[in-house]
SEZA-143881 format. One record per residue (C-alpha): z, y, x; residue in three letters; residue number from 1. Coordinates in Angstrom, 2 decimals, always signed. Layout:
N
R      c3      c2      c1 resn resi
R       Z       Y       X  ALA  NUM
...
This chain:
207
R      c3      c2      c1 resn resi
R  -12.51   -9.16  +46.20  UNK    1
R   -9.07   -7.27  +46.70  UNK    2
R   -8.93   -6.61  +42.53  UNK    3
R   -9.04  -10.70  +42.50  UNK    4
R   -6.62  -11.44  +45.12  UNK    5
R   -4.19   -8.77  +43.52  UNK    6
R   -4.97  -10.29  +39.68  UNK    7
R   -3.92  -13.64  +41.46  UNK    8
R   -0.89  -12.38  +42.71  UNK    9
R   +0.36  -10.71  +39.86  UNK   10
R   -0.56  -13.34  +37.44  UNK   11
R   +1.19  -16.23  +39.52  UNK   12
R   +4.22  -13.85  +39.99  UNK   13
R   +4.50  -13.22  +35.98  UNK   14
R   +3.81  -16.69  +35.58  UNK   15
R   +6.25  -18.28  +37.62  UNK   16
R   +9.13  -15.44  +37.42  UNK   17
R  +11.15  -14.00  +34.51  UNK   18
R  +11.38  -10.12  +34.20  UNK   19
R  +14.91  -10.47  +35.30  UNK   20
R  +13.78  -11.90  +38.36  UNK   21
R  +11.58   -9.18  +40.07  UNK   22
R  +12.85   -6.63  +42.00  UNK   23
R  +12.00   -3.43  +39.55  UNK   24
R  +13.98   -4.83  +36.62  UNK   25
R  +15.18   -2.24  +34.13  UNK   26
R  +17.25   -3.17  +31.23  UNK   27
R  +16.56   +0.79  +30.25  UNK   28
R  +14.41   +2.70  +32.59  UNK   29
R  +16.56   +5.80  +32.02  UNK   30
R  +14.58   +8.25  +34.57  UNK   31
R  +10.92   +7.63  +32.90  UNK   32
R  +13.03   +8.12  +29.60  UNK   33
R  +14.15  +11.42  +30.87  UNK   34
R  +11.07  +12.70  +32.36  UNK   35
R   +8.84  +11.64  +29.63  UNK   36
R  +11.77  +13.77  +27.46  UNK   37
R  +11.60  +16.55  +29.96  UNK   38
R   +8.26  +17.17  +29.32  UNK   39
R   +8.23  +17.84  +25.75  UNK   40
R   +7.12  +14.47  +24.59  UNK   41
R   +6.93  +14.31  +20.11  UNK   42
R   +6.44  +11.42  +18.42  UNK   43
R   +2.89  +11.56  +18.20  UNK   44
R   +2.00  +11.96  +22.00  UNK   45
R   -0.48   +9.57  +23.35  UNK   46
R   +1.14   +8.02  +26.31  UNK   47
R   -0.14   +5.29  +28.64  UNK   48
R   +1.91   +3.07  +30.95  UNK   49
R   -0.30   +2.61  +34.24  UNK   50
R   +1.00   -1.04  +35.72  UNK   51
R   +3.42   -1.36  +33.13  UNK   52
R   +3.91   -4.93  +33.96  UNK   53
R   +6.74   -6.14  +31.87  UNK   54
R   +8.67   -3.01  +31.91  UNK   55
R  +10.89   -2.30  +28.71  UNK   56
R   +9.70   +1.04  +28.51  UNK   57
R   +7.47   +0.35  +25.76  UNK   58
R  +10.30   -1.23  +23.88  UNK   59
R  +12.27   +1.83  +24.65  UNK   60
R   +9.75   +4.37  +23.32  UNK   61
R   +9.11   +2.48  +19.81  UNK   62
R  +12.86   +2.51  +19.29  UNK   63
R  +12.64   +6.40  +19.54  UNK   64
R   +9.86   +6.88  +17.22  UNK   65
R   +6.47   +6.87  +19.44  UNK   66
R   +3.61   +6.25  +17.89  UNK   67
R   +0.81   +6.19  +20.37  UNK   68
R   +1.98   +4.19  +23.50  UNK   69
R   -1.18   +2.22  +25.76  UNK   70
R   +0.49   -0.11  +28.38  UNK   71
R   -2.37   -0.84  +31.34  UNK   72
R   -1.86   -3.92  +33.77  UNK   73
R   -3.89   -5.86  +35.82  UNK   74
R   -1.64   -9.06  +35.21  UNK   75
R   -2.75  -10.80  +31.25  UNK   76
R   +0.71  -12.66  +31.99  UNK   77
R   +2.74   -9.37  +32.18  UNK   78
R   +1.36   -8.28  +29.15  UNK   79
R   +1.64  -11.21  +27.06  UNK   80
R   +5.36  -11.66  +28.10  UNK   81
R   +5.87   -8.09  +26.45  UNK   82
R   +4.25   -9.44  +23.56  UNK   83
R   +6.19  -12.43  +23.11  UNK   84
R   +9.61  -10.03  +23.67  UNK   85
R   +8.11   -7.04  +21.24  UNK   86
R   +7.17   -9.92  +18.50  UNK   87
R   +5.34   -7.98  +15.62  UNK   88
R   +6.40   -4.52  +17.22  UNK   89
R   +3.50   -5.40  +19.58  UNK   90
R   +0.82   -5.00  +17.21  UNK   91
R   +1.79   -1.17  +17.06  UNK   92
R   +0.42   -0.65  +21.10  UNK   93
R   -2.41   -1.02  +22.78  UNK   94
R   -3.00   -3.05  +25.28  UNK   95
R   -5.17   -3.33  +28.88  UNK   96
R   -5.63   -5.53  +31.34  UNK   97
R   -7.46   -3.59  +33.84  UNK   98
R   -7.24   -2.55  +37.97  UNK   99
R   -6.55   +1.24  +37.51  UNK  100
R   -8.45   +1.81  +40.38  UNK  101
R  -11.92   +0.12  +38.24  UNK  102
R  -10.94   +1.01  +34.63  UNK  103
R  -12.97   +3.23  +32.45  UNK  104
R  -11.28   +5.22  +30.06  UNK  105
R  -11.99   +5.57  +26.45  UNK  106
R   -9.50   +7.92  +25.31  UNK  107
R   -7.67  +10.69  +26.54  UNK  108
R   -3.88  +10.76  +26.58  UNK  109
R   -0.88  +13.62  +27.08  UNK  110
R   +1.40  +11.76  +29.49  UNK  111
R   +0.67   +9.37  +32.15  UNK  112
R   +3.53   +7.16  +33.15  UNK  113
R   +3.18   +4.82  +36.52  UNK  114
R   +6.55   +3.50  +38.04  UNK  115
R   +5.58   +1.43  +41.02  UNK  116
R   +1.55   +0.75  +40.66  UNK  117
R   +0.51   +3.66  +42.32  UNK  118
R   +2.40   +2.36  +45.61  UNK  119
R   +0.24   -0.41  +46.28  UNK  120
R   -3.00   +1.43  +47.21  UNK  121
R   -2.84   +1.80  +50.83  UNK  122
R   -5.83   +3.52  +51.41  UNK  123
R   -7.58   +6.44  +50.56  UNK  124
R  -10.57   +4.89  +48.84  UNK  125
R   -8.15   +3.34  +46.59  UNK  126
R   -5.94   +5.99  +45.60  UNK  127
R   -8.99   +8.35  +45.07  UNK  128
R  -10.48   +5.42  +42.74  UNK  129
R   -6.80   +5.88  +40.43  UNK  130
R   -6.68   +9.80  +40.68  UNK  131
R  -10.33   +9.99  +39.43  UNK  132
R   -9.88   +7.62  +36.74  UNK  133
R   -6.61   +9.62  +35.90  UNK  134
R   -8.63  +12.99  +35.78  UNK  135
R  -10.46  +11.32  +33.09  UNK  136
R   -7.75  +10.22  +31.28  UNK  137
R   -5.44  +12.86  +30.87  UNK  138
R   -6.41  +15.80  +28.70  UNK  139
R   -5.97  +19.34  +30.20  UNK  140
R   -2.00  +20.44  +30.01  UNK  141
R   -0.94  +16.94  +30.08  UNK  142
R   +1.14  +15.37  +32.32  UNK  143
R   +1.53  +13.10  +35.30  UNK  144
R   +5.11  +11.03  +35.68  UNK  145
R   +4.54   +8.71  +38.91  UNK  146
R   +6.95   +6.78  +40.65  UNK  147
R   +6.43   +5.66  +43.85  UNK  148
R   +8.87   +4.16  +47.14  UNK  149
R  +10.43   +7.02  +49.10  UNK  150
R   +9.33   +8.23  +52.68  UNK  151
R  +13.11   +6.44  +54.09  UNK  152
R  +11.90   +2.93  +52.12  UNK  153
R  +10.37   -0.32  +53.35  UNK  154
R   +6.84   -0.64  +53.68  UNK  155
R   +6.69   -3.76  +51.82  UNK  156
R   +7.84   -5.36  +48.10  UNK  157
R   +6.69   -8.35  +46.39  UNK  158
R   +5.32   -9.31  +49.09  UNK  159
R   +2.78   -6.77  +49.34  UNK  160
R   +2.11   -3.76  +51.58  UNK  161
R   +2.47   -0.44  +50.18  UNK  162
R   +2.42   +3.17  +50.40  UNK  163
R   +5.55   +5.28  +50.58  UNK  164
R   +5.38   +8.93  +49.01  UNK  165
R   +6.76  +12.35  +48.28  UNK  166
R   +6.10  +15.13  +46.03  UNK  167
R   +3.89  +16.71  +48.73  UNK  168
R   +1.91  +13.70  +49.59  UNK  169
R   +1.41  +13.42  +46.06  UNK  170
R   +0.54  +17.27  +45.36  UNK  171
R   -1.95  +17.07  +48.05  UNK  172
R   -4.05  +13.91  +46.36  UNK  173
R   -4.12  +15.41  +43.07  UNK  174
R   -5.08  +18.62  +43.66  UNK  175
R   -4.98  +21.95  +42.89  UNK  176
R   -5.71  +21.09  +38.80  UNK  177
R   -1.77  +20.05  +39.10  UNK  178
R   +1.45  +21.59  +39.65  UNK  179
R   +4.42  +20.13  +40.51  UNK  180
R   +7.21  +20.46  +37.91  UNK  181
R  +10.20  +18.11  +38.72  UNK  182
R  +10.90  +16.07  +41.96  UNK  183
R  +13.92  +13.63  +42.10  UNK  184
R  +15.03  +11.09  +44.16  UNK  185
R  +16.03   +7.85  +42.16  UNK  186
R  +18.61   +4.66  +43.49  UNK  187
R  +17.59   +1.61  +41.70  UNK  188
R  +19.24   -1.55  +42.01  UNK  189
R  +17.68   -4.78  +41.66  UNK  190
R  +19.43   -8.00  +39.40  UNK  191
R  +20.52   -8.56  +42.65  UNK  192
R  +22.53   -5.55  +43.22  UNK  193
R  +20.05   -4.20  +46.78  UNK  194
R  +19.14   -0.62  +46.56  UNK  195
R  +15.49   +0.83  +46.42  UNK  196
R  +14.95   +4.24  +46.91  UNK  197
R  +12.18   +6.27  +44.89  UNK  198
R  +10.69   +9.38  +44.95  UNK  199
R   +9.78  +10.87  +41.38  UNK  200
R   +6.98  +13.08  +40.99  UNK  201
R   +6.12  +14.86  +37.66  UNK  202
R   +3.13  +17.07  +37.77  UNK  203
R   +1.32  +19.27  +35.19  UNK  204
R   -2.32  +19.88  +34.55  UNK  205
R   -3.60  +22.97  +34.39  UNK  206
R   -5.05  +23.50  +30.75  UNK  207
């Protein structure tokens, strides 16, 4: 029931909105970009964007040369407007609609991306749902890159309720299989010029 009322949501919102018109808006999303960097990420490296939405990350990472990129949404309508933008580029990604809390893996990646998906589960079922299906996902000595509201933010965006991180919140769901390598605290600005704070967190997997 609450994977359908979320699907609605997020499809009426890409529907009805362009991607300069939600809050998140990146023209470059410099600090995945630098994490995913930090991390030793080649060409090759199968990477997955968890809630990618509309984000131009993708389009960032095939302008650098990667070769393996997965973007997973729940929204079709997010996804398709990445289509439309990436034209033939497109056909060189691969692309799910899925809840990352229900999804079932079929392949195994080095780098797992998520700015502002993991955020919206607010309860423990839910988050254990994503970290499980993420321990299935990413192959030993890869790496986790999640972004996620700050402690000091609002409790709510896009009109939904969500939970606010840190690096230690973060450490403790995971587990002891990760380790946290780099914590930062990030200012982003919406098209309308408000600030949002977020928390960083990249972690590595024990191999």
């Amino acid at each position: 029931m609450k994977t359908t009322y979320l699907q609605a949501h997020w499809e009426n919102l890409y529907a009805t909105r362009s991607e300069t018109e939600v809050s998140w808006f990146e023209e470059v999303p410099a600090q995945s970009l630098e994490l995913i960097e930090l991390v030793g990420a080649q060409p090759a490296s199968a990477i997955i964007d968890v809630g990618g939405g509309a984000s131009r990350l993708v389009d960032n990472l095939l302008a650098k040369g990667f070769e393996n990129i997965t973007v997973l949404d729940l929204s079709a309508a997010a996804l398709n407007s990445v289509h439309a933008r990436l034209g033939d580029k497109a056909d060189a990604v691969k692309w799910i609609v899925a809840d990352a809390t229900e999804w079932r893996p079929t392949e195994t990646y080095d780098i797992w991306h998520d700015r502002a998906a993991f955020h919206f589960l607010t309860n423990e079922r839910e988050q254990r749902a994503y970290i499980h299906r993420l321990k299935q996902a990413l192959k030993p000595g890869g790496y986790v890159i999640i972004g996620t509201f700050a402690l000091d933010c609002p409790e709510r965006c896009s009109g939904l309720p969500l939970a606010r991180h840190s690096a230690e919140s973060l450490s403790t769901l995971l587990g002891s299989d990760f380790t946290l390598i780099d914590s930062r605290r990030h200012q982003h600005a919406t098209p309308w010029h408000a600030v949002q704070k977020f928390q960083f967190s990249t972690f590595g997997r024990v191999a």
